[in-house]
C-alpha positions in Angstrom: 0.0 0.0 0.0 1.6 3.6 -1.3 1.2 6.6 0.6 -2.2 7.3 -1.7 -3.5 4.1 -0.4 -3.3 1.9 -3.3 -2.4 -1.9 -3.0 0.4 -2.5 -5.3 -1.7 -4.5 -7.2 -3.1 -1.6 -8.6 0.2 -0.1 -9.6 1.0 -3.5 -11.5 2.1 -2.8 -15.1 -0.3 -4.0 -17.4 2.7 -5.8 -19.0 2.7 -8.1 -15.8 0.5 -11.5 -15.4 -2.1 -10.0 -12.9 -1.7 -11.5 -9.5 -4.3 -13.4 -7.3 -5.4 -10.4 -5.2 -4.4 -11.3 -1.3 -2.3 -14.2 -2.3 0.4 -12.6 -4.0 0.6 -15.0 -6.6 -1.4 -16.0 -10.2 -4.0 -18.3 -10.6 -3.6 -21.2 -13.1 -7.2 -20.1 -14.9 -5.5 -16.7 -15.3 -2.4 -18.5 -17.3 -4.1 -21.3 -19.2 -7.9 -20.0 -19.6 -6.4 -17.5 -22.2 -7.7 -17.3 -26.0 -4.2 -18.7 -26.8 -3.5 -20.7 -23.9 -1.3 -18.5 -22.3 1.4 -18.5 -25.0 1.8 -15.1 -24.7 3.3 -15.2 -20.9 6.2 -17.3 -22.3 9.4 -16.4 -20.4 7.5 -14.7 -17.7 8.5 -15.7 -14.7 5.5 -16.2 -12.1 4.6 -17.5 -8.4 2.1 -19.8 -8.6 0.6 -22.5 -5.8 -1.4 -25.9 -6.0 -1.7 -29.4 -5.0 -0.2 -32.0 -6.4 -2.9 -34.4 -8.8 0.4 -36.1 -10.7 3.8 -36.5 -11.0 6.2 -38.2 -12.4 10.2 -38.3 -11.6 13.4 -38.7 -13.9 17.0 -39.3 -13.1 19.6 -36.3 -14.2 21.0 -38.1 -16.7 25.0 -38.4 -15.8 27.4 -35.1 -17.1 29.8 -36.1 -19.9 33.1 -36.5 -19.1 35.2 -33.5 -19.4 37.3 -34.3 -23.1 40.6 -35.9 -22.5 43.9 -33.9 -22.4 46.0 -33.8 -25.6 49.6 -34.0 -24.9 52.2 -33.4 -28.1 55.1 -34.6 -28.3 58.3 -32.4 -29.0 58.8 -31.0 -32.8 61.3 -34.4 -34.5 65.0 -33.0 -34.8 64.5 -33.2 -38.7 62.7 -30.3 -38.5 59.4 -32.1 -39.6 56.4 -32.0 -37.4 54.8 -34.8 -36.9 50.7 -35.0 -36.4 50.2 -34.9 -32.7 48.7 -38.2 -31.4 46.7 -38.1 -28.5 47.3 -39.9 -24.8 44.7 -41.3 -23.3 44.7 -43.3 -20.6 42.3 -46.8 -20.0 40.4 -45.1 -16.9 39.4 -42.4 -19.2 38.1 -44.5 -21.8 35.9 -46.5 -19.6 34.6 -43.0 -17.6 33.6 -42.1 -21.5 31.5 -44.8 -21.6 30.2 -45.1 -18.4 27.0 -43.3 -20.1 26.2 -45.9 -22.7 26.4 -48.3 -19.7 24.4 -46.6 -17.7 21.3 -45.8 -20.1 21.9 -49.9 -21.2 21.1 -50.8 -18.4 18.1 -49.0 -17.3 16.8 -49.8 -20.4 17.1 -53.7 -19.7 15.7 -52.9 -16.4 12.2 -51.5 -17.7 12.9 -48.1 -19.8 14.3 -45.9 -17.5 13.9 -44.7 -13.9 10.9 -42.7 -13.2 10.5 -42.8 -9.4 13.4 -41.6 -6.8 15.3 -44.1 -5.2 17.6 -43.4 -2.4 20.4 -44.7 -0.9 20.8 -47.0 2.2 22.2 -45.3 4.9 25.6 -46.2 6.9 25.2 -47.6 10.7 26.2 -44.2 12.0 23.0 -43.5 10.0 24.5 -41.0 7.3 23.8 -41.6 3.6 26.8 -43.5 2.3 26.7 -41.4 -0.9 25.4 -38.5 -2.0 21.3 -39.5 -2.9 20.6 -39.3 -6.8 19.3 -36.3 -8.3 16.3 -35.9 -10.2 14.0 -34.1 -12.2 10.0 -33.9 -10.9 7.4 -33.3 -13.0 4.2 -32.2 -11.5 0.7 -31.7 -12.7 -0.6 -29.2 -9.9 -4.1 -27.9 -10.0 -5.3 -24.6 -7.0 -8.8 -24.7 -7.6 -9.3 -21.5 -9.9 -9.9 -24.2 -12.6 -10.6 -27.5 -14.4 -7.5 -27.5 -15.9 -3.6 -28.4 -14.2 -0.1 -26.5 -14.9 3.2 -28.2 -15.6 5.5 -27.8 -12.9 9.3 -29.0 -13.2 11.2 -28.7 -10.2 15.2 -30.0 -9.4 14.9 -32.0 -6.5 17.9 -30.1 -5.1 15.4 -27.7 -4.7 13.5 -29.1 -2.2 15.1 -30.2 1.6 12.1 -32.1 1.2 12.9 -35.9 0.1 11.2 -36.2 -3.1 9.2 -39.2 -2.3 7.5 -36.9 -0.1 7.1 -34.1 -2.6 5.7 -36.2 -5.1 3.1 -37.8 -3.1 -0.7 -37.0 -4.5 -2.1 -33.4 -1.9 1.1 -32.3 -1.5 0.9 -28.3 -1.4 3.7 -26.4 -3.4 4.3 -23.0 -4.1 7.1 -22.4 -6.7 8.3 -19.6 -7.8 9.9 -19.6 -12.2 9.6 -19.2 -15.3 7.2 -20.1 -18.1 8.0 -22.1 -20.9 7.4 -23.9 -23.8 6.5 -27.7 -23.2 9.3 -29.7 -24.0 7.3 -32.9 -24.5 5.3 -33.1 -27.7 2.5 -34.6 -25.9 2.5 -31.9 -23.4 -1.7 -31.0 -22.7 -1.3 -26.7 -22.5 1.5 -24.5 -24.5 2.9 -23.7 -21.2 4.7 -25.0 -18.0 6.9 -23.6 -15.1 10.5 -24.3 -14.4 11.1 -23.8 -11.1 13.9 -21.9 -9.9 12.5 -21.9 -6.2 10.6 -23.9 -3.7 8.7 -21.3 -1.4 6.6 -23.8 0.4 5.5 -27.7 0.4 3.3 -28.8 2.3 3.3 -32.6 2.9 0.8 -35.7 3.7 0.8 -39.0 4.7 0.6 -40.9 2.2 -1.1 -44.4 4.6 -3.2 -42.0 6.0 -4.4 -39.6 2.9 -7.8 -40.9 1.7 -7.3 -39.8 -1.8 -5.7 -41.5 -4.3 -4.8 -41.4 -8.4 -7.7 -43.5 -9.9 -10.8 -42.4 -9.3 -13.1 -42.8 -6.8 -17.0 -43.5 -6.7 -18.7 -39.7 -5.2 -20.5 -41.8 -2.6 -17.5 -42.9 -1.7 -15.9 -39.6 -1.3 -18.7 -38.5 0.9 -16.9 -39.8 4.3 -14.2 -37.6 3.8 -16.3 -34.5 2.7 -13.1 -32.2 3.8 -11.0 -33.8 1.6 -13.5 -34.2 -1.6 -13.1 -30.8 -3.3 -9.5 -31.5 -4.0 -11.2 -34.0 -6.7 -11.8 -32.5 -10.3 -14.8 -33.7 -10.3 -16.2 -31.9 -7.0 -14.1 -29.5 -7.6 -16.1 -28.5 -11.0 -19.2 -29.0 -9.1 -18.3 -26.8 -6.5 -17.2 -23.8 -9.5 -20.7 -24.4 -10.7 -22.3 -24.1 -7.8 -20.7 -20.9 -6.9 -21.6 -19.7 -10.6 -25.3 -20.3 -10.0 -25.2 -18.5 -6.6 -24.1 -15.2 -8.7 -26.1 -15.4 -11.3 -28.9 -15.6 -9.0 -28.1 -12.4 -7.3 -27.4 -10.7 -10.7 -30.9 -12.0 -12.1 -32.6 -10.7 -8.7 -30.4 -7.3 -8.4 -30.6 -6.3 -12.3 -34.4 -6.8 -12.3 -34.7 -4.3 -9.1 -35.4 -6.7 -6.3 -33.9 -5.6 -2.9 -31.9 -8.0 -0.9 -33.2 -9.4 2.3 -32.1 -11.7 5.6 -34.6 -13.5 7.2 -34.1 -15.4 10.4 -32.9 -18.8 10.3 -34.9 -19.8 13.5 -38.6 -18.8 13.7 -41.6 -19.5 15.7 -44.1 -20.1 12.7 -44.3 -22.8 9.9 -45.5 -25.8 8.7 -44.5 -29.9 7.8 -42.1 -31.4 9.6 -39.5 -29.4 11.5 -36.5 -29.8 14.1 -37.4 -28.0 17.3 -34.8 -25.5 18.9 -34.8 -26.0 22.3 -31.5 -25.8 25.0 -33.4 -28.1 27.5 -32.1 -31.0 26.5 -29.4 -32.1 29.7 -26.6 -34.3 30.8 -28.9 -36.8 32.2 -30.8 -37.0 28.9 -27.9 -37.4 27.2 -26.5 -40.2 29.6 -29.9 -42.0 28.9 -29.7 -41.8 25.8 -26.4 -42.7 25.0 -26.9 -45.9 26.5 -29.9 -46.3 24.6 -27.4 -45.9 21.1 -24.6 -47.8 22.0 -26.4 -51.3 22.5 -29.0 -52.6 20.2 -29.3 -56.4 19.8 -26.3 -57.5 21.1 -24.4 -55.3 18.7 -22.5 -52.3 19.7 -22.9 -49.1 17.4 -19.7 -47.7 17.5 -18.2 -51.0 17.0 -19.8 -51.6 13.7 -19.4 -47.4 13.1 -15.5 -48.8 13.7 -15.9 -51.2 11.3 -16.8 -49.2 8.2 -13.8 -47.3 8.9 -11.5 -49.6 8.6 -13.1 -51.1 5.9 -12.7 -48.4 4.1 -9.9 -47.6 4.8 -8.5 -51.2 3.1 -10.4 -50.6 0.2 -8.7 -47.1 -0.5 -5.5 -49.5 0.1 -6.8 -52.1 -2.1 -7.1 -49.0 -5.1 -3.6 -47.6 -4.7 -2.0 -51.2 -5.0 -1.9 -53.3 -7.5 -5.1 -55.6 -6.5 -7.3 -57.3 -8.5 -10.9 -55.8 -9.3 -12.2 -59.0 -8.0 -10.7 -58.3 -4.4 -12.1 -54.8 -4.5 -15.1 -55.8 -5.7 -15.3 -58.1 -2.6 -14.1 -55.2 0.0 -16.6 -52.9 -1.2 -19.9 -55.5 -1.1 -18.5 -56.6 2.5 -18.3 -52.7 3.4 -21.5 -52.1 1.8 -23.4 -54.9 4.5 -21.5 -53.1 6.8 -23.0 -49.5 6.8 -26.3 -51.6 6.0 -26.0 -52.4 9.3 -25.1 -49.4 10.9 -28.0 -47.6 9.1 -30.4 -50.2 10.5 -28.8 -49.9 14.4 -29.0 -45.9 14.1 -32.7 -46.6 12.5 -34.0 -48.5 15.7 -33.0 -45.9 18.0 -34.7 -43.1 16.4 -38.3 -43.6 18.2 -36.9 -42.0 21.5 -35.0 -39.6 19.9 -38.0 -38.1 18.3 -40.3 -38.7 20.9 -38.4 -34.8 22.3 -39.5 -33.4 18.8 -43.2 -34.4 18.7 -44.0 -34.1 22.5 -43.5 -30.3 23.8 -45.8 -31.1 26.6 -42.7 -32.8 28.7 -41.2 -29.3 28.0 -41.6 -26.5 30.1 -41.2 -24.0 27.5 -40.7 -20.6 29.9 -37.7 -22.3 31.0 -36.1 -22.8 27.5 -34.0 -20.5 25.4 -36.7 -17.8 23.7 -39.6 -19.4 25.8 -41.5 -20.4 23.7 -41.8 -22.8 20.6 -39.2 -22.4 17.9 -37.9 -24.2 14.8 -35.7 -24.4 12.3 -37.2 -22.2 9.2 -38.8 -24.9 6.5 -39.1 -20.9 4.1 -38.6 -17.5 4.4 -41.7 -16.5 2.7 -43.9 -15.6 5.0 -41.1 -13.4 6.8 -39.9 -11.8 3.2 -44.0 -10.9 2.4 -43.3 -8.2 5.6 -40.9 -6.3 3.3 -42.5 -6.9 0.3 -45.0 -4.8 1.5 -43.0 -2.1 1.8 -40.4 -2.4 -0.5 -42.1 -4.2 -3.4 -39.5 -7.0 -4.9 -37.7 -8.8 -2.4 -35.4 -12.0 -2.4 -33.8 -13.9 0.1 -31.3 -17.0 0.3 -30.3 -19.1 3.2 -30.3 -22.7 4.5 -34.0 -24.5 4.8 -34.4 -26.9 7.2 -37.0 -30.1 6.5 -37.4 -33.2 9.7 -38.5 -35.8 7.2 -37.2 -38.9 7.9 -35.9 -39.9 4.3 -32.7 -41.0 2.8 -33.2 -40.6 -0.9 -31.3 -39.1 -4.0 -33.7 -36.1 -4.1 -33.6 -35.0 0.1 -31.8 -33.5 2.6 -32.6 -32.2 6.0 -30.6 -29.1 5.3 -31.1 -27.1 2.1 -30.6 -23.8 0.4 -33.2 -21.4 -1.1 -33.7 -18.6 -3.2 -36.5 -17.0 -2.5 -38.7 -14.2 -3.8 -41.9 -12.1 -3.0 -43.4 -9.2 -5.4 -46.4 -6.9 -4.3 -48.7 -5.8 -7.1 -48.2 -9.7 -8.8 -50.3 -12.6 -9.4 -49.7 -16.1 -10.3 -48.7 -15.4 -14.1 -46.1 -12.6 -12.7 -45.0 -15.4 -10.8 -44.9 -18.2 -13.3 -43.1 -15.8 -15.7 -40.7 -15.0 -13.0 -39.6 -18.4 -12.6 -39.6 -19.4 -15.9 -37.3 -16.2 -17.0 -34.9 -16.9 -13.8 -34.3 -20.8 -14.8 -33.7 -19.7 -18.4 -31.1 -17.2 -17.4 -29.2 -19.3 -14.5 -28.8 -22.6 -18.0 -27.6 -19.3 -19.6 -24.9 -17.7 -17.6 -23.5 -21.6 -16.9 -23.1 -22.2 -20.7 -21.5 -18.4 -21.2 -19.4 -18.6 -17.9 -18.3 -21.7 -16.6 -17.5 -23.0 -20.6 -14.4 -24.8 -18.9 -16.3 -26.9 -16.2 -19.2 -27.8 -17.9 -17.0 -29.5 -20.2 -15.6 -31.6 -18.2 -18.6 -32.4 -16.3 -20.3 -33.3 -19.6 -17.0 -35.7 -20.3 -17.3 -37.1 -16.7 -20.6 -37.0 -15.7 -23.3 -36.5 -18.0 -22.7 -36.3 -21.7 -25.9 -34.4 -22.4 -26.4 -32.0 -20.3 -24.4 -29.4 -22.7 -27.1 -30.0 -24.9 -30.1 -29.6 -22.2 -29.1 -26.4 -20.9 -29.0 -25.3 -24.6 -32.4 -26.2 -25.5 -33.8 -25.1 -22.1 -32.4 -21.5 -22.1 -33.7 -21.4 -25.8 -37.1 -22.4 -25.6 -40.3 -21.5 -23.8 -42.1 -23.9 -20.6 -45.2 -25.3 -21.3 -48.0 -24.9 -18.7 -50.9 -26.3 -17.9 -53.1 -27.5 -14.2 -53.0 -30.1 -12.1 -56.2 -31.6 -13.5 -54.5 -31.5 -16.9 -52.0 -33.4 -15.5 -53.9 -35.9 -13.7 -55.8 -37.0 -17.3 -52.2 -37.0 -19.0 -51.2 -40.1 -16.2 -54.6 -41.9 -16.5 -54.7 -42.2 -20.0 -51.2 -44.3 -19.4 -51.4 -47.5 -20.4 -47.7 -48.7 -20.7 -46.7 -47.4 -17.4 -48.0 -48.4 -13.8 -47.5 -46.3 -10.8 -47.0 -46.9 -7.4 -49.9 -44.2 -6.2 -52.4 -44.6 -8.3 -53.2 -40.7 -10.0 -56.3 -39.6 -9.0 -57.8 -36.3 -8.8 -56.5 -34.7 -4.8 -53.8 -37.2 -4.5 -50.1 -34.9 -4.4 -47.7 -35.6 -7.1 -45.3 -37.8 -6.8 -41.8 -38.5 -7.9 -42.8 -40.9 -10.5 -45.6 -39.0 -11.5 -43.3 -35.5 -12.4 -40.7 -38.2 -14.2 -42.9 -39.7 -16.4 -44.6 -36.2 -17.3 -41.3 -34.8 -17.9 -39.2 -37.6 -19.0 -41.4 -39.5 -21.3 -44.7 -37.2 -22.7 -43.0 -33.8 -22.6 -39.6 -34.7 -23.2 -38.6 -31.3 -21.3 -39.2 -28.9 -18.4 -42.8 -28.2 -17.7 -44.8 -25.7 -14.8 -47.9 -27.7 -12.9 -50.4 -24.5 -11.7 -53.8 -25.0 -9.8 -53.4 -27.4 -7.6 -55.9 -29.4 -5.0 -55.8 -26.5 -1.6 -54.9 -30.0 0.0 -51.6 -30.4 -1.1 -50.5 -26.7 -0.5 -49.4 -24.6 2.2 -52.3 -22.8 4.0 -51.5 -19.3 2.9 -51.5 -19.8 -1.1 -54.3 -18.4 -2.6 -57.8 -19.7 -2.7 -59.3 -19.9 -6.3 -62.5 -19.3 -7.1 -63.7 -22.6 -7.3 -62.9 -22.9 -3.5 -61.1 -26.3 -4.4 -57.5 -25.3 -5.9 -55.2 -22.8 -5.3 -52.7 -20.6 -6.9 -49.8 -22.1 -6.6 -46.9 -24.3 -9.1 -43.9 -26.5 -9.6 -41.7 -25.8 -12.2 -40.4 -29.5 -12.7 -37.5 -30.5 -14.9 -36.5 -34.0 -16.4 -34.2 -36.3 -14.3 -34.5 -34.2 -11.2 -38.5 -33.2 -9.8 -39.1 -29.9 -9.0 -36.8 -26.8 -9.1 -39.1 -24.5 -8.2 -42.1 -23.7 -6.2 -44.1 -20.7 -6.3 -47.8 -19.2 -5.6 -49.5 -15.6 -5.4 -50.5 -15.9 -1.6 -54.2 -15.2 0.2 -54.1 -11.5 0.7 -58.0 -11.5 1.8 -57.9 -11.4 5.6 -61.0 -14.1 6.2 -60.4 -16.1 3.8 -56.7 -16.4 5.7 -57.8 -16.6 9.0 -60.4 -19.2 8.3 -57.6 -21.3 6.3 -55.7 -20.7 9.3 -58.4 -22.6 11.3 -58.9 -25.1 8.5 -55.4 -26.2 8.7 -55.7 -26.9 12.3 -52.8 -24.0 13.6 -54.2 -24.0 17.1 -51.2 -21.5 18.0 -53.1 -18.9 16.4 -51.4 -16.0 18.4 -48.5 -16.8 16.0 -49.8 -15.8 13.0 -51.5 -12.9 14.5 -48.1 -10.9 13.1 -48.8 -12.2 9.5 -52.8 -11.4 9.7 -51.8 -8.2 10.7 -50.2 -7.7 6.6 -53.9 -8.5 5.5 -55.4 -6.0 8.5 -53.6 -3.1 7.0 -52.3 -2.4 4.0 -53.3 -5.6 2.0 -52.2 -6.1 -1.3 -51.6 -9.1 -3.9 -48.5 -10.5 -4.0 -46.9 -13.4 -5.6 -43.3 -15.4 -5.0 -41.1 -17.9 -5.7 -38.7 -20.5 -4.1 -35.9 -22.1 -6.3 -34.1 -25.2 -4.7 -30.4 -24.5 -5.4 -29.2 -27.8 -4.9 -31.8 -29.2 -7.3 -30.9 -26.8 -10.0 -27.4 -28.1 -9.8 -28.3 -31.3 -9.8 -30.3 -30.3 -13.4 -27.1 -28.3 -14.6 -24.5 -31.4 -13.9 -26.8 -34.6 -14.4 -25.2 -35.6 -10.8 -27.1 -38.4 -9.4 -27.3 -37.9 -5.8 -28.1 -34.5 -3.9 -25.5 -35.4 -1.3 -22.9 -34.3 -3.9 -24.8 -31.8 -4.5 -23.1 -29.5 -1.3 -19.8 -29.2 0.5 -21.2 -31.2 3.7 -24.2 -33.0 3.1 -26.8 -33.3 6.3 -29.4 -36.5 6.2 -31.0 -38.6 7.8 -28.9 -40.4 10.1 -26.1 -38.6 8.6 -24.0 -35.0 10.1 -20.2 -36.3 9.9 -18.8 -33.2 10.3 
């Protein structure tokens, strides 16, 4: 910083690479997500940092002899000079071809050494010679993008031994130049010679749960701290962050105000996890025995068990086994966590007997004293501002109690959510349609690099989806339209049988989407049954204004519905609902006692819309720390 407060940064020439700002160093998607590659930083000489994904060693090849000493003889007395002739002696001739033997040999030996090997050390436990020297090449990656730089480093660089430097997670930060690939087969235009070693930061290599081939995601997802070092999570992750901002930009450039709304809250609906800070030692105690032995078996012994487990079949994948020994570790694992999963299932009854039975709480003794939960939406909190300010979004974590373990569910999600005063369920259904259009949009025009590979790795279409989505309109029609589309199905046959009330299932949405409409689709006008109590009554007093936009492959993105504004029609839904805590609504029926007006929102699932924009096939891969049923590792 200058005495005109300016970071140095600032003052960079524009000749210069520009530098990560606060890490004093450049990011690899700065050098290699250039039009031409990053040729044009050739001989620049850059700091960059990364972990290791690959490397590979070589063995300095041996220095040539210096050329042997030519000795002439004295000038003949004739007068004549004679043609000197050179002496050499025999050591010198062997040294000379100490070379040939050399590269003979390593030939004979399997092509050449390409891992460090050191030597034995003396009793007095000093290296007998001096170790070998080699030359490390490293494919490092540091998150800023899909792709990985060339790094070659001199192991004299590094007091580091380079078995240790070369090991996969390694951290290095190397200071050098850029250059040319020497290799023909070389994957960018450009990689870094290291002159220096600034930092390396080392793992354990038993103990490290990572390795080279590639590992299943549900795999990955007990060591959720460790997983966005993958390229494949790592994409995800890029992605993720990409749809966060382009939400915000949607929201902010079409004039809607940002608003937080509280994570805990007294009102709600469905099933919800109770904040209380009642809960004591002795419970605990009580309940802890009532874990750790079910059936003779002991929780955390089988919990144990997985580990290690897992831990040999991660050993199993960095060694040379056969795939019929690691098919057998993982289907002996897989009983395993059966197992565990049914143990933890048994003890849930007692558990959730302190959700579903306030009445052994005295509640003016607790935290707030009174009720409160986990929000399930920030709707009802967001209509309060869009009352005054007119368009108004949110996002934050939502919070659902349903006991389910399924590809589509978990207890903790995020939300982007909006209200609109002056709107009605078209503003609404336009809204949604316009802000899923633009987030398949900005992925395909900004994160070109990631969805790439994700199409390579995960899902081969989804380039191709997002294309057509973000080009083409979203058909609409009721519930009741719906309902005649399944029973006129006579090749399919479905678990709930579609009748006209019944909620839409999973099934259902898939075989509208994924086999009629071939594409995305919005569901209005459904049963008031099926709805939350403050949607909009219609006027034939048996549906409400409320949809689903729903997209092949995944369900429902998003929700939305123009909400009652009419105070008696409320209240008496309020009644009809059976909310016998009325008094806590009393602060929403005021909205509706003075200064009513319509008003519409929506609520788009975030990790749903990722799950659309990758093709991933499991929401628990969905975010950095999944939280299910039964499941909150860390």
């Amino acid at each position: 910083m200058d005495s005109h407060g300016k970071s140095h940064h600032e003052d960079a020439s524009p000749n210069l690479i520009p530098l990560s700002k606060y890490s004093n160093r450049v990011e690899l998607k700065t050098l290699l997500e250039q039009s031409d590659g990053g040729a044009g930083f050739l001989g620049k000489r850059v700091v960059v940092g990364g972990w290791v994904k690959s490397s590979r060693a070589v063995k300095k090849e041996s220095l040539p002899p210096p050329p042997p000493e030519v000795f002439a003889p004295p000038p003949s007395s004739g007068g004549s000079q004679a043609s000197p002739t050179p002496s050499v002696s025999c050591t010198e001739i062997i040294n000379s071809r100490m070379n040939i033997f050399r590269k003979l040999f390593d030939v004979l030996s399997g092509g050449g050494k390409t891992y460090p090997i050191f030597e034995k050390q003396d009793v007095a436990g000093q290296k007998a010679t001096s170790p070998p020297e080699y030359i490390i090449n490293f494919q490092i990656n540091d998150g800023s993008s899909v792709s990985t730089l060339q790094v070659i480093v001199d192991s004299v660089l590094s007091s580091v031994p380079a078995t240790q430097l070369m090991a996969l997670g390694t951290c290095i930060v190397a200071e050098g130049v850029l250059r040319q690939p020497l290799s023909a087969s070389a994957k960018h235009v450009i990689e870094l010679e290291a002159e220096k070693l600034l930092h390396v930061g080392t793992v354990d290599p038993d103990k490290y749960p990572l390795s080279k081939k590639q590992l299943p995601l549900h795999m990955l997802r007990d060591h959720s701290h460790f997983r966005p070092r993958t390229t494949t999570v790592g994409s995800v992750t890029r992605v993720h962050s990409a749809l966060t901002l382009a939400s915000h930009t949607f929201l902010q450039n079409n004039g809607f105000q940002y608003v937080q709304v509280p994570v805990i809250t007294t009102t709600g609906g469905g099933e919800m996890f109770r904040v209380t800070a009642l809960i004591g030692e002795d419970d605990d105690k009580e309940e802890k025995k009532h874990v750790n032995e079910r059936d003779g078996f002991s929780i955390d012994t089988v919990k144990a068990a997985v580990k290690e487990k897992t831990r040999l079949i991660d050993h199993l994948k960095r060694s040379d086994s056969n795939r019929e020994a690691v098919v057998a570790a993982v289907h002996d694992l897989k009983k395993t966590s059966d197992l565990a999963s049914q143990l933890e299932m048994k003890q849930r009854p007692k558990a959730s007997a302190i959700l579903i039975k306030p009445e052994k709480i005295d509640l003016s003794k607790d935290f707030f004293g009174c009720e409160a939960y986990l929000t399930v939406s920030g709707r009802l909190h967001l209509e309060s501002y869009a009352s005054a300010l007119g368009k108004v979004y949110t996002f934050g974590p939502r919070f659902i109690a349903d006991k389910i373990d399924s590809t589509r569910h978990l207890a903790e999600m995020w939300n982007v959510e909006t209200e609109i005063a002056f709107s009605d369920l078209d503003d609404a259904m336009d809204c949604a349609a316009e802000f899923f259009k633009f987030l398949c949009k900005y992925l395909l025009e900004n994160r070109h690099e990631d969805m790439k590979f994700i199409s390579k790795r995960v899902d081969k279409t989804i380039t191709i989806r997002l294309e057509a989505t973000a080009s083409s309109s979203i058909l609409r029609f009721s519930y009741t339209e719906a309902i005649s589309v399944l029973q006129k199905a006579t090749t399919r046959t479905f678990e709930t049988k579609p009748e006209w009330g019944v909620a839409l299932t999973e099934e259902h949405l898939s075989y509208l989407t994924d086999e009629i409409y071939k594409g995305c689709v919005i569901i209005h006008s459904y049963p008031k049954e099926v709805k939350p109590f403050y949607t909009r009554l219609n006027d034939d007093n048996k549906t409400v204004a409320a949809f689903d936009l729903v997209v092949p492959k995944v369900g429902v993105v998003i929700t939305g519905s123009q909400n009652e504004e009419r105070f008696e029609i409320l209240d008496a839904r309020i009644r009809e609902y059976g909310l016998t805590t009325r008094e806590k609504y009393e602060w929403y029926l005021d909205l509706r006692r003075h200064g009513t007006v319509k008003h519409s929102g929506i609520s788009l699932r975030m990790e749903h819309m990722l799950l659309f924009a990758t093709g991933l096939p499991d929401i628990k891969d969905s975010v950095p720390f999944p939280r299910s049923w039964g499941k909150a590792n860390n």
